[in-house]
C-alpha positions in Angstrom: 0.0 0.0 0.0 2.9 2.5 1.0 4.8 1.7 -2.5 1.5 2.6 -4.4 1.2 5.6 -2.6 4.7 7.0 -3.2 4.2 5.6 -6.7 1.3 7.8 -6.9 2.9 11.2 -5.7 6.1 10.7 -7.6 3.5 10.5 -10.4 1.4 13.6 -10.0 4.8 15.4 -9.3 6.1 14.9 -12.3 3.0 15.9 -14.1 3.3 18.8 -12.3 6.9 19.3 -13.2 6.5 18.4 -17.1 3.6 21.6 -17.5 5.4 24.1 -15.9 8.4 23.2 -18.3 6.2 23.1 -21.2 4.7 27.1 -19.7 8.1 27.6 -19.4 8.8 26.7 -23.0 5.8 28.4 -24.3 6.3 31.7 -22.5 10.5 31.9 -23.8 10.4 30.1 -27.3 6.7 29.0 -28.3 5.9 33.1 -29.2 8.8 34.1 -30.7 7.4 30.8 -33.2 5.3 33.0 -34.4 7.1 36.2 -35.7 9.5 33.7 -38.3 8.5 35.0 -41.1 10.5 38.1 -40.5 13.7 36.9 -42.2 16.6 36.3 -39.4 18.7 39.7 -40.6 15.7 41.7 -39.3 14.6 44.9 -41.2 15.8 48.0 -39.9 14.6 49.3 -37.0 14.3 53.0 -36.8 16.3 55.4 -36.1 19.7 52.9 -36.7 19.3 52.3 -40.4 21.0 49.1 -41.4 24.8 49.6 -42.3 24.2 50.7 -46.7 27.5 50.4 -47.2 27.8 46.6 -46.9 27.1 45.5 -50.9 26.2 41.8 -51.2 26.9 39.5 -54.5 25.6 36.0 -55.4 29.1 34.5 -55.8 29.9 35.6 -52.3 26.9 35.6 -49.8 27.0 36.8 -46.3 26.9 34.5 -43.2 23.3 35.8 -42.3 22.1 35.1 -46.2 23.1 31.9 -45.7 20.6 31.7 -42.5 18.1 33.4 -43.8 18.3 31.1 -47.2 18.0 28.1 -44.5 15.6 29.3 -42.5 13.0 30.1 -45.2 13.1 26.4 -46.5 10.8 25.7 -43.2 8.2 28.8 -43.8 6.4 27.4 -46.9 2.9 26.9 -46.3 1.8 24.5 -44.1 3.7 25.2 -41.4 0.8 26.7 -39.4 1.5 30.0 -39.2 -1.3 31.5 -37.0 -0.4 35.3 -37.7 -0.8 35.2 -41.9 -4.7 35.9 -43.1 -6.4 33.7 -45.2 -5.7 34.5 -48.7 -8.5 35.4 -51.0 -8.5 35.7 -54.8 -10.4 37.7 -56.5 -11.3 34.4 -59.0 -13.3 31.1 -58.1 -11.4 30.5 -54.9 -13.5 27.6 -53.4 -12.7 25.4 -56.4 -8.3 25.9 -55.4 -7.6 23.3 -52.5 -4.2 25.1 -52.0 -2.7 27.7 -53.9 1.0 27.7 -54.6 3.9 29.0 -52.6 5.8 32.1 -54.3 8.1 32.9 -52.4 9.3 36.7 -51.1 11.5 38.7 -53.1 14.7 40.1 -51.2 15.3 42.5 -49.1 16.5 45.4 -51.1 20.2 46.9 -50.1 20.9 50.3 -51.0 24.5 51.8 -51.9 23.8 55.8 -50.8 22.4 56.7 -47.4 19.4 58.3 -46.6 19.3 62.3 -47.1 20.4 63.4 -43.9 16.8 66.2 -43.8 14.9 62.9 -43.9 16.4 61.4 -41.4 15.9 64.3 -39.1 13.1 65.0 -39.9 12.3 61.3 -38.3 14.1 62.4 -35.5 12.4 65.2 -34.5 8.7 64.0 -35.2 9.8 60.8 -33.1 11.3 62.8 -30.3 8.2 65.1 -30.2 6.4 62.3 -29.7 8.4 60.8 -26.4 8.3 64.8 -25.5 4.6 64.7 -24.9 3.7 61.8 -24.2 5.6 62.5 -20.8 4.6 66.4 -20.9 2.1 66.9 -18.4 0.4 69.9 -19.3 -0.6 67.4 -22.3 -3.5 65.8 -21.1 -6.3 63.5 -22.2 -8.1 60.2 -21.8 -5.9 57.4 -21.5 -2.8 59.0 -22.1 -0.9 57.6 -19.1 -2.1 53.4 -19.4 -0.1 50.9 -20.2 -0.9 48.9 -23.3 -2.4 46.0 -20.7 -5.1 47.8 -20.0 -6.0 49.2 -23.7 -9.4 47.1 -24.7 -8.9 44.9 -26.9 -11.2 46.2 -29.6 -9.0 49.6 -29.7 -6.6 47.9 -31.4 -7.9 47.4 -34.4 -6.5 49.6 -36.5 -2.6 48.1 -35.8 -2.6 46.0 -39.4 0.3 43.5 -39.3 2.5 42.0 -41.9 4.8 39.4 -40.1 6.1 38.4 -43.6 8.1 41.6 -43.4 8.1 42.1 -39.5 6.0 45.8 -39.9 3.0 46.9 -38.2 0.9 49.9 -39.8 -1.5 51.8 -37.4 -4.2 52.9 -40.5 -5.8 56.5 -39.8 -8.8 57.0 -41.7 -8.6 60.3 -44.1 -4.4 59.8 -44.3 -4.1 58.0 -47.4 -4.8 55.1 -45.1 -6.6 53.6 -48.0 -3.0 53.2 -50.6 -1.4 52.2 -47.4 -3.8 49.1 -46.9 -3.4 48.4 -50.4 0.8 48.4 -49.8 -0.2 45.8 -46.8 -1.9 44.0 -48.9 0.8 43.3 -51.2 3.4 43.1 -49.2 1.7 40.3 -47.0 0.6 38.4 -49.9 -2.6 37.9 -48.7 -4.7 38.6 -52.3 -4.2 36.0 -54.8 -5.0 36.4 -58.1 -5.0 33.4 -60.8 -2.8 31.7 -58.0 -0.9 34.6 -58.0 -0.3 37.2 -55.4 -1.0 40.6 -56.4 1.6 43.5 -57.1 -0.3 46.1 -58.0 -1.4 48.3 -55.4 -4.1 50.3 -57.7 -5.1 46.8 -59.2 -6.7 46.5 -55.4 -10.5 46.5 -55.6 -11.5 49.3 -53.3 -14.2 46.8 -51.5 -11.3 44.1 -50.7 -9.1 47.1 -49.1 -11.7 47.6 -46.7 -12.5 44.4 -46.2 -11.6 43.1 -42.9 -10.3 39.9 -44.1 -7.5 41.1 -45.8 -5.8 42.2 -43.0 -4.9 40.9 -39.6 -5.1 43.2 -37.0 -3.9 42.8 -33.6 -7.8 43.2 -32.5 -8.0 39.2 -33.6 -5.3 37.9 -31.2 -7.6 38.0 -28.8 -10.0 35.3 -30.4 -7.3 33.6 -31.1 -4.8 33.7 -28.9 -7.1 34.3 -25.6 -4.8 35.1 -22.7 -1.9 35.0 -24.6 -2.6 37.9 -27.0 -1.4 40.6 -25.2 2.0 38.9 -24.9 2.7 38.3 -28.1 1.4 41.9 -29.3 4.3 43.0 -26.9 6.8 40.6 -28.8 5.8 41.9 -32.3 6.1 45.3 -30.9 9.6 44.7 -29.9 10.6 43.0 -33.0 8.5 44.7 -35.8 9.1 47.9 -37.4 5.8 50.3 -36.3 4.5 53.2 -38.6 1.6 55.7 -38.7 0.6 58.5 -41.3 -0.6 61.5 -39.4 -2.4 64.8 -40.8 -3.4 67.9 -39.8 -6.2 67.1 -37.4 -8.8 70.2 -38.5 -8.1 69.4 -42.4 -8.7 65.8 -41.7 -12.1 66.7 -40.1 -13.1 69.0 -43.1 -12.3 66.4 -45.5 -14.1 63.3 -43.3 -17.1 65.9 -43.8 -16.5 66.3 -47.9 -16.3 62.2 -48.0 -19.1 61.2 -45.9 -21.9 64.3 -46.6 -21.0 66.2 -49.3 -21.1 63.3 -51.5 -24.6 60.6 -51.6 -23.3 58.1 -48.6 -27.0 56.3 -47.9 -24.9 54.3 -44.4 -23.5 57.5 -43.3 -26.7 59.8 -44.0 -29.0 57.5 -41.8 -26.7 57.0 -38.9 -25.2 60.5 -38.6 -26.8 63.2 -41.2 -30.1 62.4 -39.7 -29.1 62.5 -36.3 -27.8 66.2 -37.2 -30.3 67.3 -39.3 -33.1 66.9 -36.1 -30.6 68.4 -33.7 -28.8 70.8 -35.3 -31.1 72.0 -38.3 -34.2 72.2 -37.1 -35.4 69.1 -39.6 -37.6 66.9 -36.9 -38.6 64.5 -40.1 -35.6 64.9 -42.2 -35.9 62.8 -46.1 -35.8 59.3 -45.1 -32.7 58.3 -47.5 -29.6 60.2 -49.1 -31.2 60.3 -52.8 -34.4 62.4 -51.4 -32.3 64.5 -49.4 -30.6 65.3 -52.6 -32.7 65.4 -54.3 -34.4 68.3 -52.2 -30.7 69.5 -51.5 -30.6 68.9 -47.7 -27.6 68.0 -45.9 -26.1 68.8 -42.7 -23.7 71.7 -43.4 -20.1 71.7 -41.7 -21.2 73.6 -38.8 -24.0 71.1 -37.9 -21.2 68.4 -37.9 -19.0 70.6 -35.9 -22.2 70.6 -33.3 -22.6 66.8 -33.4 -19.1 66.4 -32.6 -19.3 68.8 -29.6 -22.0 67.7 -28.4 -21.5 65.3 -24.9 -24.8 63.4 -25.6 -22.9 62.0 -29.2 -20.3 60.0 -26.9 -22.5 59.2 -25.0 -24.8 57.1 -27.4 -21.2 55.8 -29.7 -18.1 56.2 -29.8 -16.6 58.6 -32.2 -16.9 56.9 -36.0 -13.0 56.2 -36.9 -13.3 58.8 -39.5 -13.2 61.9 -37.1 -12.0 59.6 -34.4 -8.7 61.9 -32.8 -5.6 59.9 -33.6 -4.1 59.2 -30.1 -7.3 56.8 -29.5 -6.6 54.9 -32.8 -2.8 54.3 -32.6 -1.8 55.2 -28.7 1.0 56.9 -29.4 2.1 57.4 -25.7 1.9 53.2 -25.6 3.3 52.3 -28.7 6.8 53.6 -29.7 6.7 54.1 -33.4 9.9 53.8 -35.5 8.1 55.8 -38.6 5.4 58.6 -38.3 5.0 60.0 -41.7 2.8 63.2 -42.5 0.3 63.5 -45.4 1.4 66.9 -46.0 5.1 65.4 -47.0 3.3 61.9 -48.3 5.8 61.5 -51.8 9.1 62.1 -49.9 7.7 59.9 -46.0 6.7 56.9 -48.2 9.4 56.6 -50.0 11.6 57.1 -47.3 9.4 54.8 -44.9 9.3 51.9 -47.9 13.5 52.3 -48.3 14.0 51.8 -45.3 11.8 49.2 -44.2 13.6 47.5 -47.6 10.3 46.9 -49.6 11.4 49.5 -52.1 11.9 46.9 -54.8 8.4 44.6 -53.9 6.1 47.6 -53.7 5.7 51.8 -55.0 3.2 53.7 -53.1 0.4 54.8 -55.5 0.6 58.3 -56.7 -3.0 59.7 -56.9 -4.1 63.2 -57.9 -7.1 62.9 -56.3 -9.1 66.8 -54.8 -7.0 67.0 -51.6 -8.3 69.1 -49.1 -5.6 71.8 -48.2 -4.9 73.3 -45.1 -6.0 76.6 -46.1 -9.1 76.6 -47.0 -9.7 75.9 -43.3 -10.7 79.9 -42.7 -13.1 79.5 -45.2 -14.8 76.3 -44.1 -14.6 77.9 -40.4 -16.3 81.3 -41.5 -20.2 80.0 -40.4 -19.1 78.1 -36.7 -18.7 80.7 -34.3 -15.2 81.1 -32.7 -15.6 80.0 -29.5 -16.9 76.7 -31.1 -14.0 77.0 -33.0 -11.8 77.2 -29.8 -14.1 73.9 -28.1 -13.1 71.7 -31.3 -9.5 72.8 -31.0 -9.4 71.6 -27.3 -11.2 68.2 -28.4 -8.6 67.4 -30.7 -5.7 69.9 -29.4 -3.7 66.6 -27.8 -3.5 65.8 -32.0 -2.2 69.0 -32.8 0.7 68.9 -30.3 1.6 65.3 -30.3 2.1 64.9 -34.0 3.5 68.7 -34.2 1.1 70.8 -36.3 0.4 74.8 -35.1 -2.0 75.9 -33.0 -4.4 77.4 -35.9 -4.5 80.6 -34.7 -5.7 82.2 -37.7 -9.4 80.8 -37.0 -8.9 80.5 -33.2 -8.1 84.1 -32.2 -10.8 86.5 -35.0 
């Protein structure tokens, strides 16, 4: 009876022993399992570009080529990689079992540095950044959490490409919809014909929204459950993290040309309506967008300036992402970014931000010439919202304005 008992416990403590090595295991090797698809000579991580001068030839590869050649041999499909999206094609794809593996092109290795202005210019945005973010006389909700306690559903807008170890916080109304589309590509996560797409502009506008396409970190959670948040932190360490940024009064002008000025039938019955009973004295406004065209009603800019200042809105929803303020998409003040490029210097940030994440070769960002909205016709889309409303939007989206560096607009602030 005694040697069955002692059997017994010797049992159960070895149990015990085996899991904690395999949490052990888990917790030190399991996760970093799942960022190797970043190639083992990491991209550069900003602000230490990688050493240019270095030139490479196939008759005589590096030592870390050679890894990276050996590595890649086990990252074909199959290998259950949990972070890469299903790929769709835009053909019949429930008739393809498995579409074949094409692999990555290079990294690209440039012989001339970066021009020292764009590198400062990095620099100085980045610094800002770390400057306010510990500035207390910057203040506003959240600011001082740590990324633990963000919910879960606030990070949906951090997109991630593990094939190239980069994660893009997406602002809507900052080119955020080309930058998808570069996602896209550089994740090869659309096939088309069994072949993954190059073409940025070849992107169907539907599929770039389309949630599918990209993996955000808001779906670790059903995935990974208690887990998720750690390896978010691992791929925040490792990855290379970017955001596009504009000036945060332009951005709200051209939300409002998108979404009103143009026939939007999901925007006009959630939010028009709502401000055409408040804030234009319309208690049965036309019940869709083509009779309230048609009639030439809309909520003007001042009625959406209202809507956004008004507590009850908050209180019924959360901002929409399209005039959400930045620093509750991306958390800045949680998340370091290595990149944060400005839509007012677009052509020069994205070709910097593409060289040197390395990507220069795989992908261009699309030039468009599409009716920007410019920073100065703000005084004349200002001229009907009385100034002290003026001065209540600025301090609802003032933590914008000095985190990402654009002036105080005192030409609209101070009449």
């Amino acid at each position: 009876m005694g040697t069955s008992r002692m059997f017994r416990v010797f049992v159960i403590l070895g149990s015990a022993f085996m899991i904690l090595l395999i949490i052990i295991y888990w917790d030190d090797v399991g996760a970093s399992h799942l960022y190797l698809h970043t190639p083992v000579s990491p991209g550069p991580k900003i602000p230490h570009p990688p050493p240019e001068q270095r030139t490479q030839t196939s008759r005589t590869p590096s030592f870390l080529s050679d890894i990276d050649a050996f590595v890649n041999q086990f990252l074909e499909p199959g290998t259950g990689e949990p972070t890469d999206p299903a790929p769709l094609d835009t053909g019949n794809q429930s008739d393809k079992a498995e579409e074949p593996y094409v692999p990555r092109r290079e990294w690209k290795i440039h012989l001339t540095p970066v021009i020292a202005e764009l590198r400062q210019r990095q620099e100085q945005r980045r610094r800002l950044l770390q400057e306010m973010c510990s500035n207390d006389s910057v203040v506003f909700p959240g600011k001082n959490r740590s990324f633990d306690d963000i919910p879960n559903k606030e990070l949906d807008h951090l997109i991630v490409d593990d094939r190239h170890g980069i994660i893009y916080c997406y602002v809507p109304k900052v080119a955020c919809s080309n930058w998808k589309r570069i996602m896209i590509v550089l994740s090869e996560s659309l096939l088309q014909d069994g072949v993954p797409q190059r073409d940025p502009l070849a992107i169907p506008r539907d599929l770039v929204h389309n949630s599918s396409m990209h993996f955000t970190f808001n779906k670790f959670w059903k995935r990974y459950g208690k887990f998720a948040k750690h390896l978010m932190k691992v791929k925040l360490k490792k990855y290379t993290k970017f955001i596009f940024v504009r000036d945060p009064f332009v951005r709200l002008i051209s939300a409002y040309r998108n979404k009103f000025e143009l026939r939007n039938e999901d925007f006009y019955r959630r939010f028009a309506k709502v401000m055409l009973r408040h804030y234009a004295n319309q208690p049965t406004p036309p019940a869709s967008v083509d009779e309230a065209f048609a009639v030439g009603v809309h909520p003007s800019f001042s009625h959406f300036v209202q809507y956004l200042l008004d507590p009850q809105t908050e209180k019924e929803a959360p901002f929409n992402e399209h005039w959400r303020q930045v620093y509750r998409l991306c958390h800045p003040c949680q998340i370091q970014y290595d990149f944060v490029g400005h839509l007012e210097t677009a052509e020069d940030d994205a070709e910097h931000l593409l060289r040197l994440l390395r990507v220069d070769n795989v992908v261009e960002f699309p030039t468009t010439h599409r009716n920007l909205t410019a920073s100065s016709w703000e005084a004349d889309w200002f001229n009907a919202v009385p100034v002290e409303t003026r001065r209540e939007l600025y301090k609802l989206y003032e933590p914008d304005f000095r985190l990402f560096g654009y002036d105080r607009p005192d030409s609209i602030l101070n009449e």
